[in-house]
KEGU-446604 format. One record per residue (C-alpha): residue number from 1; residue in three letters; chain; x, y, z. Coordinates in nm, 2 decimals. Layout:
+-----+------+-------+--------+--------+--------+
|  nr | rest | kette |      X |      Y |      Z |
+-----+------+-------+--------+--------+--------+
| NUM |  ALA |     A |      X |      Y |      Z |
...
+-----+------+-------+--------+--------+--------+
END
This chain:
+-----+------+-------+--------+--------+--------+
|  nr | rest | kette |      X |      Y |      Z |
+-----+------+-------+--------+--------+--------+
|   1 |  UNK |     A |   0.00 |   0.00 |   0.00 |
|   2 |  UNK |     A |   0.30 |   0.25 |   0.07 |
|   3 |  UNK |     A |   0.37 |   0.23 |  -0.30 |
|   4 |  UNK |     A |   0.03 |   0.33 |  -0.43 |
|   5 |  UNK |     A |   0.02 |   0.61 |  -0.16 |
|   6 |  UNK |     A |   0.34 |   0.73 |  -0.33 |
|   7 |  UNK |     A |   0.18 |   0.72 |  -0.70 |
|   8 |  UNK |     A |  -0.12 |   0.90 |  -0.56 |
|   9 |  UNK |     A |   0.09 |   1.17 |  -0.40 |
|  10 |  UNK |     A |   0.27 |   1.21 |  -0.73 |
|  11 |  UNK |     A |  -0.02 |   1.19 |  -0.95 |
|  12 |  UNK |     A |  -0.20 |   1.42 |  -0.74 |
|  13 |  UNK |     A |   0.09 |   1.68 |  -0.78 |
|  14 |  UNK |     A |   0.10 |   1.64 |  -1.14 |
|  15 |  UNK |     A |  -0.27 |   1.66 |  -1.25 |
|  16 |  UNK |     A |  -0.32 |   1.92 |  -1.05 |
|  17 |  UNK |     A |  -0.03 |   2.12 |  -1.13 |
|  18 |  UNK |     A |   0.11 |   2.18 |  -0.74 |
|  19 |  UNK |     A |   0.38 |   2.36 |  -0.81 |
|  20 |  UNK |     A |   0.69 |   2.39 |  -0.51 |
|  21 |  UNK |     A |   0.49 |   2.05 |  -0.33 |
|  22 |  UNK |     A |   0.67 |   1.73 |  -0.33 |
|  23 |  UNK |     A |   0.54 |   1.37 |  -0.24 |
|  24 |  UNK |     A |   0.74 |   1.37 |   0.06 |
|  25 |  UNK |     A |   0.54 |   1.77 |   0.18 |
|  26 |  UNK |     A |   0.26 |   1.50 |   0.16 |
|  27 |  UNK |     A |   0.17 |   1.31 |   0.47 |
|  28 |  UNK |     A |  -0.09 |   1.01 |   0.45 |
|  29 |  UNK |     A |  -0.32 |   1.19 |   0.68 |
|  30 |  UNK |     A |  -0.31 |   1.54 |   0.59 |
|  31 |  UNK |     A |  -0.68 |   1.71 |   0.45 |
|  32 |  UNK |     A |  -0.69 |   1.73 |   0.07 |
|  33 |  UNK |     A |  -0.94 |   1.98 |   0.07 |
|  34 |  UNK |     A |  -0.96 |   2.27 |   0.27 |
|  35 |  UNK |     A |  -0.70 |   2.34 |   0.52 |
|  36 |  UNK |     A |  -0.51 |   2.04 |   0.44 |
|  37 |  UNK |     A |  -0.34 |   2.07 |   0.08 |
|  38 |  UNK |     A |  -0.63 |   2.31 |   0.01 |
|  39 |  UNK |     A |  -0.79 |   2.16 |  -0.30 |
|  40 |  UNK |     A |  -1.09 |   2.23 |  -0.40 |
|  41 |  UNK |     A |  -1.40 |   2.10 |  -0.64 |
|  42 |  UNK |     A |  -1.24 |   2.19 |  -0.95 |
|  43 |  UNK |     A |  -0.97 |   1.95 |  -0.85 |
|  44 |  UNK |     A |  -1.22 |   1.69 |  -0.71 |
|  45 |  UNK |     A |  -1.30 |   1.63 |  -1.10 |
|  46 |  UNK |     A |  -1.01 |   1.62 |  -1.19 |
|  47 |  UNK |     A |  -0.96 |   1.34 |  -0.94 |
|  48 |  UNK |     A |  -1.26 |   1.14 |  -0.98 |
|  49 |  UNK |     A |  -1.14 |   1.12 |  -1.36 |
|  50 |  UNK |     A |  -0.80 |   0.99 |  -1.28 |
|  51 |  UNK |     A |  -0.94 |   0.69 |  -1.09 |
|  52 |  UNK |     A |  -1.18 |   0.60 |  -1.35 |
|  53 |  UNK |     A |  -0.91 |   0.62 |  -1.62 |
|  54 |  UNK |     A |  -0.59 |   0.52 |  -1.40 |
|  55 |  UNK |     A |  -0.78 |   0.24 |  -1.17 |
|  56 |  UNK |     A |  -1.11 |   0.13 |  -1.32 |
|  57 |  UNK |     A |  -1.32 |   0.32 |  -1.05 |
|  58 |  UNK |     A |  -1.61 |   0.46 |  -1.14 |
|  59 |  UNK |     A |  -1.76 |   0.75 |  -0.87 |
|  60 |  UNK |     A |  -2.17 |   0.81 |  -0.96 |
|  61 |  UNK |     A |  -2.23 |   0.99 |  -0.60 |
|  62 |  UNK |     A |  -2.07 |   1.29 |  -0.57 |
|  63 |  UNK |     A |  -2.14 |   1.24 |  -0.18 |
|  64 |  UNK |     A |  -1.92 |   0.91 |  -0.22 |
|  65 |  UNK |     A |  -1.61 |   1.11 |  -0.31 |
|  66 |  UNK |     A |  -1.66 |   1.33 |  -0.05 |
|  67 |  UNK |     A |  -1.54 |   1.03 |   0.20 |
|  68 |  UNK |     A |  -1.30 |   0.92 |  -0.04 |
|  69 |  UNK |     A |  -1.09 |   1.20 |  -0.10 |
|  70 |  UNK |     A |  -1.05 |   1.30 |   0.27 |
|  71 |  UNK |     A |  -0.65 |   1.20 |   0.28 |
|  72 |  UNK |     A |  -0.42 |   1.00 |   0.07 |
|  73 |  UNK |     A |  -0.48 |   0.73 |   0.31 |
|  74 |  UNK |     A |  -0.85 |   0.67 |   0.23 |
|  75 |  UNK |     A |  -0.80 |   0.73 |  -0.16 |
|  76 |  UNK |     A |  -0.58 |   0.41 |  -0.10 |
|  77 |  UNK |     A |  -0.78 |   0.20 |   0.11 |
|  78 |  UNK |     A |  -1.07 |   0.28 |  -0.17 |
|  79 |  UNK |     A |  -0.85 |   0.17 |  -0.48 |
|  80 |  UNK |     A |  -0.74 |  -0.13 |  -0.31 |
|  81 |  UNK |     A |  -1.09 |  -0.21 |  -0.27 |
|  82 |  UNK |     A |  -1.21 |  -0.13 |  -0.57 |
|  83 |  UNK |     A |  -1.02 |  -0.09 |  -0.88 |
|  84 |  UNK |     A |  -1.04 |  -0.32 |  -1.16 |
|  85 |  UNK |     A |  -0.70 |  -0.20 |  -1.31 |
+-----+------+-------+--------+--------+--------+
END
């Protein structure tokens, strides 16, 4: 699991273009959204289509991401779950 937390750290940085933020300013637990890493719905998108096209994961309820997008940690737990790539 530590090596898909470090792709999702990367691949967060990337798509979303965080400039000066490396996997390692990243910590499992820390907020994506908000006062975390301050993301913000915009980027949620942008998110929900790189699990759908990177892991197979299709999101339909909005409220569903919500939960899933909390910390790198849970985006984890949920792909292990639940990719089918």
């Amino acid at each position: 699991m530590e090596a898909l937390k470090l792709e999702l750290k990367e691949k967060i940085i990337s798509l979303l273009n965080l400039e000066d933020v490396t996997p390692s300013d990243i910590n499992d637990d820390d907020a994506l959204f908000g006062e975390g890493l301050g993301l913000d719905s915009i980027d949620a998108l942008e998110l929900i289509v790189m699990l759908d096209k990177d892991y197979g994961i299709k999101l339909l309820d909005p409220k569903e991401g919500k939960s899933i997008f909390q910390s790198v940690n849970t985006m984890a737990s949920y792909i292990t779950e639940h990719r089918t790539k």
